[in-house]
Every structure is written in structure tokens, then in C-alpha cells.
LOMI-918349 format. One line per 3 residues: for each residue x, y, z of C-alpha. Coordinates in steps of 0.25 Angstrom, whole numbers, always signed. Layout:
// residues N
X/Y/Z  ...
//
This chain:
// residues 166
+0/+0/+0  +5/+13/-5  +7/+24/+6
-3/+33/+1  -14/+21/+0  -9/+18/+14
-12/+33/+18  -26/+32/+14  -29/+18/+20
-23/+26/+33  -32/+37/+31  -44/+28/+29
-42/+21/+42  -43/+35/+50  -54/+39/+43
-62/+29/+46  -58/+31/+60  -62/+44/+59
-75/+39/+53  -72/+50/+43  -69/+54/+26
-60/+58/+18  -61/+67/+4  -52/+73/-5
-51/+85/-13  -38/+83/-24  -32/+90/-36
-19/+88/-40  -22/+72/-32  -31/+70/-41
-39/+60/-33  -26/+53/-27  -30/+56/-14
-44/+48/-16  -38/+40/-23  -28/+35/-12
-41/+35/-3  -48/+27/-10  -39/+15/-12
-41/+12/+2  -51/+3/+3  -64/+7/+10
-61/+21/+8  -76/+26/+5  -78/+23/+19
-71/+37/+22  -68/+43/+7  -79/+47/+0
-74/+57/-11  -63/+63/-17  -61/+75/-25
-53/+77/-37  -52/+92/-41  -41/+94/-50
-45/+107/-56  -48/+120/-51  -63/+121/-54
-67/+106/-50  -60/+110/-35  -71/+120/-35
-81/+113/-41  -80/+101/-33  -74/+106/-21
-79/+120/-19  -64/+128/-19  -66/+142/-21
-63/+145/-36  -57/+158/-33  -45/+148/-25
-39/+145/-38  -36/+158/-42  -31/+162/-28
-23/+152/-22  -23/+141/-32  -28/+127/-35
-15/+122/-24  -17/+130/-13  -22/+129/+2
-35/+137/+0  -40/+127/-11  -37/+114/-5
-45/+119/+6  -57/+121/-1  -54/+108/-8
-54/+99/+3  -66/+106/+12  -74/+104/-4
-71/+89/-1  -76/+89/+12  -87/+97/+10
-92/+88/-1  -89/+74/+6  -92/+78/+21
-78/+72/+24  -71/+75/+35  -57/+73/+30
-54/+79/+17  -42/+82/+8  -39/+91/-3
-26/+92/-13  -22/+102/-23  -7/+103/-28
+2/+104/-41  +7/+90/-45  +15/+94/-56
+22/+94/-65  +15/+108/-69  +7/+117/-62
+18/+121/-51  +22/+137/-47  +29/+143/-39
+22/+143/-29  +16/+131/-31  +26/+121/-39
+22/+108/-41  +20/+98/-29  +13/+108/-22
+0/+103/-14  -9/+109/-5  -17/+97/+3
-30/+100/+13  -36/+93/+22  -51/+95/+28
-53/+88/+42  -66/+93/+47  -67/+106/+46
-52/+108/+46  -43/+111/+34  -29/+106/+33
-19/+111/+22  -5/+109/+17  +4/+114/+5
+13/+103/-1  +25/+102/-9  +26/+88/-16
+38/+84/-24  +39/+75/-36  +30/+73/-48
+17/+75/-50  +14/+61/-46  +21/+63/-32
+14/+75/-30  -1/+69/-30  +4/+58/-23
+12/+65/-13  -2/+72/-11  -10/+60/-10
-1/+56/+3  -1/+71/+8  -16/+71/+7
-19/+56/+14  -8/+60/+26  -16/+73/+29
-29/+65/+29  -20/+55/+38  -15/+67/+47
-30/+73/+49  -37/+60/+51  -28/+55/+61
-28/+68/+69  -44/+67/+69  -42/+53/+74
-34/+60/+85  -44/+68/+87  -55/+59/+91
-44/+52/+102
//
């Protein structure tokens, strides 16, 4: 078993501690995330839908990000994977949700965003969690790089709501 696959078997297991779901909200993963989720067997007893928003429009489409974000701050910025990933919860009424935007590569870097860079969120709740990420490699170890990023933050914040109930 791959660690990835091994991540989301583990993240299976606390949520159904927790009695609890998981969605995602993904761009440049492009369903890897669900994906990886899915694989586990008995996974639709706490994943019940993903989200693949690779373009701008379907994010607010399908999601509900502010369009007026794009030309702001970006497609890969704080702000939108924010929206992105209380969109996902909103829609599904899960307590857990994640949301991925980056550049993967090989095109589409800057300056201030070369490729590699990923900004992650995490809805617990009511609470959002976010980080900005700098991947190396190519464009396949960026997604993938992603997909683990995104499965041990669902790991961190499930275990610490695990705590929480002592």
C-alpha cells in the first residue's frame, strides 16, 4: 500500500470515529485528492462528494467564490481557497472539508508565484485553516506532493478533534 493510499485509509479510520465527512474542493489536483479517498474501501460511509474546479468560472459556479477574487488576489491565493472549501461544506453539510488551488507546472509560474506553488485550506466546523506551499519537482510531483499535503492536514485536524472529545 502506497503512503498516500495509507493516508487515507488512516483518515478513514478517525473519521468514522469521529462519526464524521470529509469533501474536497480541488483544482490543480484535479480529483487526486477524492480520488486517493475513494480507494479505500467503504469510503462512502464518510465521503460523500468531491469537487473538481479547474477553471476560474466553475470555482464560482460550483462553489460560490467570489468572482471579483480572480482578479484581485488570484485563482492560487488564501482568499479563494477559502471560499473553495466553506463552498464544499456548504453544499455537503461536512464537517471536514479540503480545498487545493496551486500551479503545477510546467507553465503558468511568476514571480510571485512560480510554479510549485499551492495554497491548501482546511474547513473543521466552523473554523478555516490555510497554508501557502512550495513543491519542487515536476508537475506530477507537485499534484501528488498536494494530494499528501491535503490527506495529513485532514489527518492533523481530525486527530486533534479526536482529542477534543478525550
Amino acid at each position: 500500500m502506497n503512503e498516500i493510499t495509507q493516508l487515507a485509509a488512516e483518515l478513514g479510520r478517525r473519521l468514522q470515529v469521529l462519526n464524521a465527512h470529509v469533501t474536497t474542493a480541488e483544482s490543480c489536483t484535479g480529483g487526486g485528492i477524492a480520488e486517493a479517498i475513494t480507494r479505500i474501501p467503504g469510503s462512502s460511509a464518510w465521503f460523500e462528494a468531491g469537487y473538481v474546479t479547474y477553471s476560474n468560472r466553475q470555482k464560482t459556479l460550483q462553489l460560490n467564490v467570489p468572482v471579483e477574487l480572480f482578479t484581485t488576489v488570484g485563482a492560487v491565493s488564501r482568499e479563494v481557497v477559502e471560499a473553495m472549501v466553506r463552498g464544499a461544506q456548504e453544499k455537503n453539510s461536512a464537517y471536514f472539508s479540503v480545498a487545493v488551488s496551486g500551479i503545477a507546472g510546467p507553465d503558468g509560474g511568476t514571480a510571485n508565484k512560480p510554479v510549485g506553488t499551492v495554497w491548501l485550506a482546511w474547513g473543521v466546523g466552523d473554523q478555516v485553516f490555510c497554508e501557502r506551499q512550495h513543491f519542487p519537482g515536476n508537475r506530477d510531483d507537485v499534484r501528488r506532493q498536494t494530494v499528501k499535503a491535503a490527506l495529513e492536514g485532514l489527518l492533523r485536524y481530525a486527530a486533534a478533534e479526536i482529542s477534543n472529545q478525550g
